[in-house]
LOTIVO-771696 format. One record per residue (C-alpha): x, y, z. Coordinates in steps of 0.2 Angstrom, whole numbers, padded with zeros to 4 digits, always signed. Layout:
BEGIN
XYZ;...
END
This chain:
BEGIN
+0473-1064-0967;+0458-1057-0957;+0447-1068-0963;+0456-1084-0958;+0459-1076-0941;+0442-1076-0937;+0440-1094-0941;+0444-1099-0925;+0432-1086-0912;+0418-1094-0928;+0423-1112-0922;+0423-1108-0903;+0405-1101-0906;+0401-1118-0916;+0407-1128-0903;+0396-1121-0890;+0379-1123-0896;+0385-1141-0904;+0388-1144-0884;+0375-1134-0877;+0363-1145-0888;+0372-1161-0885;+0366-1157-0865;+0350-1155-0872;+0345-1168-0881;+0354-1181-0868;+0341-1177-0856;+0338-1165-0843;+0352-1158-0830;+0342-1163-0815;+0345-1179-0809;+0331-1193-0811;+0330-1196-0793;+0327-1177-0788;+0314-1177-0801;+0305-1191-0791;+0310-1185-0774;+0302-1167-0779;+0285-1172-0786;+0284-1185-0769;+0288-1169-0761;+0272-1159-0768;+0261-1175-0766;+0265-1173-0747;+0263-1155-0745;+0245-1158-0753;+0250-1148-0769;+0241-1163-0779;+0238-1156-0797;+0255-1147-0796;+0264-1165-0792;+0254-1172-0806;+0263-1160-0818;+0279-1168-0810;+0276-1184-0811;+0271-1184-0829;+0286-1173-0833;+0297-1185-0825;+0288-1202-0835;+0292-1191-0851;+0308-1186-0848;+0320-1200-0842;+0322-1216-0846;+0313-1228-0832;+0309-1247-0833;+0290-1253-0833;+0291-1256-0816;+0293-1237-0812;+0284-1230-0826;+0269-1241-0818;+0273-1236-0800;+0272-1218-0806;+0256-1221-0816;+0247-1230-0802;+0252-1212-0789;+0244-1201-0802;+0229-1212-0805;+0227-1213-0785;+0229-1194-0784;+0216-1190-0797;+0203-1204-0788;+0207-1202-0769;+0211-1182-0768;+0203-1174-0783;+0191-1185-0786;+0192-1182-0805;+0186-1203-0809;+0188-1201-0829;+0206-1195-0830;+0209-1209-0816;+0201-1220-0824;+0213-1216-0840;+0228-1218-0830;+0223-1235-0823;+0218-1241-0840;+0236-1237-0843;+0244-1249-0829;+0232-1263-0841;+0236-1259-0858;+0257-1253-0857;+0262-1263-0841;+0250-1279-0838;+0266-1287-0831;+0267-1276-0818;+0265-1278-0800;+0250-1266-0801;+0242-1272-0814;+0228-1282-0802;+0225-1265-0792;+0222-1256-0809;+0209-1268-0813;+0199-1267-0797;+0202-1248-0798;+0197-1248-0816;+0179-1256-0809;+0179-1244-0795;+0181-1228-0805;+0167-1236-0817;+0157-1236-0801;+0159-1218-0797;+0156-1215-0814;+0138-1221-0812;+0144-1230-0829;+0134-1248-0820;+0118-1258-0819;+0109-1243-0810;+0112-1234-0826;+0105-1248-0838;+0086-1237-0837;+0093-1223-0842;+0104-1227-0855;+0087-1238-0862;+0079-1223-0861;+0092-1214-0869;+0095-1224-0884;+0076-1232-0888;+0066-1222-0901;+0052-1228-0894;+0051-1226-0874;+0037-1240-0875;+0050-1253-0878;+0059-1247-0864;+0058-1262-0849;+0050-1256-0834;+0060-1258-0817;+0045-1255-0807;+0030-1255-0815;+0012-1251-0813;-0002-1238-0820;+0004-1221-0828;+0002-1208-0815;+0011-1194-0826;+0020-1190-0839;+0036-1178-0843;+0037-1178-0861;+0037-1195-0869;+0041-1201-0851;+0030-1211-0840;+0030-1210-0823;+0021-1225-0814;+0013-1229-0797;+0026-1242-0794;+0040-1228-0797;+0028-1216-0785;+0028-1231-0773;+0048-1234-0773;+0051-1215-0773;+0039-1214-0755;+0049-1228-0748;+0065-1218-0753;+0062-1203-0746;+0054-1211-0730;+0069-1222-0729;+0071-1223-0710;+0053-1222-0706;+0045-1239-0700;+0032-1249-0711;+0016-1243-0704;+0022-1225-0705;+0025-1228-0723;+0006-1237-0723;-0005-1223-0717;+0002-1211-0733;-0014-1217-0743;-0023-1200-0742;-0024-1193-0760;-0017-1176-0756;-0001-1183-0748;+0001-1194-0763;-0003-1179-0777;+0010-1169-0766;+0023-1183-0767;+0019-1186-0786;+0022-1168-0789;+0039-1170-0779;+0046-1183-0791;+0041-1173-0804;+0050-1157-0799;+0064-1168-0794;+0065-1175-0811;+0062-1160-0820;+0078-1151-0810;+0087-1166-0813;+0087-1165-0832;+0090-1147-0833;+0105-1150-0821;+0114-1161-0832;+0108-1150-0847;+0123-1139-0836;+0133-1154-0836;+0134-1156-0816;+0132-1176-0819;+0152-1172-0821;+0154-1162-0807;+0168-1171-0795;+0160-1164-0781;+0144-1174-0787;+0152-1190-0792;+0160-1189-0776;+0144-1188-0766;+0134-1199-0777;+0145-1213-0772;+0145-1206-0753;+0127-1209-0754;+0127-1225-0763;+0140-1231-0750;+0130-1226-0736;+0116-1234-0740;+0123-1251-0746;+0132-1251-0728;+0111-1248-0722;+0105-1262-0732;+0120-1273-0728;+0117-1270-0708;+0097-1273-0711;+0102-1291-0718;+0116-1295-0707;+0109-1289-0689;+0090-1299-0692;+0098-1315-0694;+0098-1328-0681;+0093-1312-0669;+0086-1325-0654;+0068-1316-0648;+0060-1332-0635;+0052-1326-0620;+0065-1334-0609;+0078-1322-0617;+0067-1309-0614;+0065-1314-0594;+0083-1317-0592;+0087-1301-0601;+0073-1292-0586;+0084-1299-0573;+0099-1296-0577;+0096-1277-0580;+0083-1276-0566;+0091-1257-0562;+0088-1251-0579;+0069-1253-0576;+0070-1252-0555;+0060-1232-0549;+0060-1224-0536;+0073-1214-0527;+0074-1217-0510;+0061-1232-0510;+0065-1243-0525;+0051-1251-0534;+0053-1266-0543;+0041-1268-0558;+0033-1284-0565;+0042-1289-0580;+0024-1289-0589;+0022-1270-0583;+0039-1266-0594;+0040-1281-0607;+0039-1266-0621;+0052-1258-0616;+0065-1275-0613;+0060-1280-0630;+0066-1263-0636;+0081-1263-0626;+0086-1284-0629;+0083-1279-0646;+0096-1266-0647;+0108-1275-0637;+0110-1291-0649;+0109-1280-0664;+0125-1272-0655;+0133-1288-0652;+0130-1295-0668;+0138-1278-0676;+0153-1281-0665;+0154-1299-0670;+0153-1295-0689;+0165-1281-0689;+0179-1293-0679;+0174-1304-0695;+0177-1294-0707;+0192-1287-0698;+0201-1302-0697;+0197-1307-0715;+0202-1291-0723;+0218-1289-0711;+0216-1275-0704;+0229-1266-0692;+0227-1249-0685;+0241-1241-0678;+0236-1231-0664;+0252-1223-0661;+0253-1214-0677;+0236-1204-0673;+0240-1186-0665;
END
């Protein structure tokens, strides 16, 4: 009899893990929508890697259509180009968008994203020389970029007068052409060839170490490359059709005659031949600003751009 009479407290015990599992295995107690709202809530407070463990915790544990399970995707990919600039794992999540949701409204923003993150990842057409060099057994099959006599060698690796040549030019960047012209003295030349090569040598043990990975590199790589394809784009854009007659130049004279006027308490008035260096400077300048205005409006208006002024503090 006292057997059968602890049947039932047996059953009541059963009954409560079979439930407590049932609870389980439906999904978890919290609410879908308060899973999203918390990992937004991260996200905004700047807690980026700690939001990312919420959002994949929320794709993996309730049931959302593609539509959100792309959405969600696209947020972590964003967070882990834009904020921790970690390009490969953004580039996975992206990849994602194009391989599980290529219907999705996101897909054509994960394709370009895809190409960008490549970019950052220096995995482009820059890269081709050294991937050749990488990869040939024999680094006289590799095709030279810019070629000319062998100057040194690291190794098995030439280095050249045309790659001396382009690395002057690069490091003299902002410096006008007949600056760059006077470096012909052999000493400055053997000092600069030295500098390439202590820069290359540093360069391969650094990514020996790995830093070729290193966010904070990737980052400023593409900051540089950036920078200097806005230089390059400005170089092309502000030299065309940049008017340079000697009437422009007289009109220019007279119609900023204070700018070039002396004198304090007697003005003197100079000849326009006594100061044509200096309005050609100052013309100059003045259509290169215009025709930077003119191109940013452009492009402005093409890319449809709008700037809300009342939301900056």
């Amino acid at each position: 009899m006292k057997r059968v009479g602890k049947l039932p407290m047996f059953a009541a015990l059963a009954v409560l893990v079979l439930s407590a599992g049932c609870r389980q295995a439906g999904g978890p107690d919290i609410p879908a929508e308060k899973a999203r709202e918390f990992a937004d809530a991260l996200h905004a407070k700047a807690l980026f890697p700690q939001s990312i463990v919420e959002y994949e915790h929320y794709l993996r544990s309730y049931r959302l259509d593609e539509e959100e399970q792309a959405n969600v995707s696209y947020i972590i990919a964003n967070t882990y180009f834009e904020q921790l600039h970690r390009y490969d794992d953004a580039l996975a999540w992206y990849m994602r968008i194009k391989e599980l949701y290529p219907n999705s409204t996101l897909a054509d923003q994960a394709d370009k994203r895809i190409v960008e993150s490549l970019e950052r990842l220096q995995r482009n057409v820059d890269a081709q020389q050294a991937r050749e060099e990488a990869t040939f057994i024999d680094p006289a099959k590799v095709r030279k970029k810019r070629p000319g006599v062998v100057v040194a060698r690291i190794g098995e690796r030439e280095i050249t007068s045309g790659d001396l040549e382009y690395s002057i030019k690069q490091y003299f960047i902002t410096l006008p052409p007949y600056i760059l012209s006077q470096i012909e003295d052999k000493t400055d030349r053997l000092a600069m060839l030295k500098g390439v090569i202590a820069t290359e040598l540093l360069y391969s043990s650094a990514r020996r170490k790995g830093l070729d990975r290193d966010p904070e590199i990737l980052e400023g790589a593409f900051q540089a490359k950036k920078a200097l394809m806005v230089h390059k784009l400005l170089q092309q854009e502000l030299s065309t059709n940049l008017s340079l007659t000697d009437e422009d130049l007289r009109n220019y004279f007279r119609e900023h005659i204070d700018r070039y006027t002396t004198g304090d308490s007697l003005a003197v008035v100079p000849r326009f031949e006594d100061v044509r260096g200096r309005v050609t400077q100052d013309f100059i300048v003045s259509q290169q600003k215009s025709a930077y205005e003119r191109l940013l409006q452009r492009l402005m208006r093409a890319q449809a751009v709008k700037i809300y002024e009342d939301k900056l503090k």
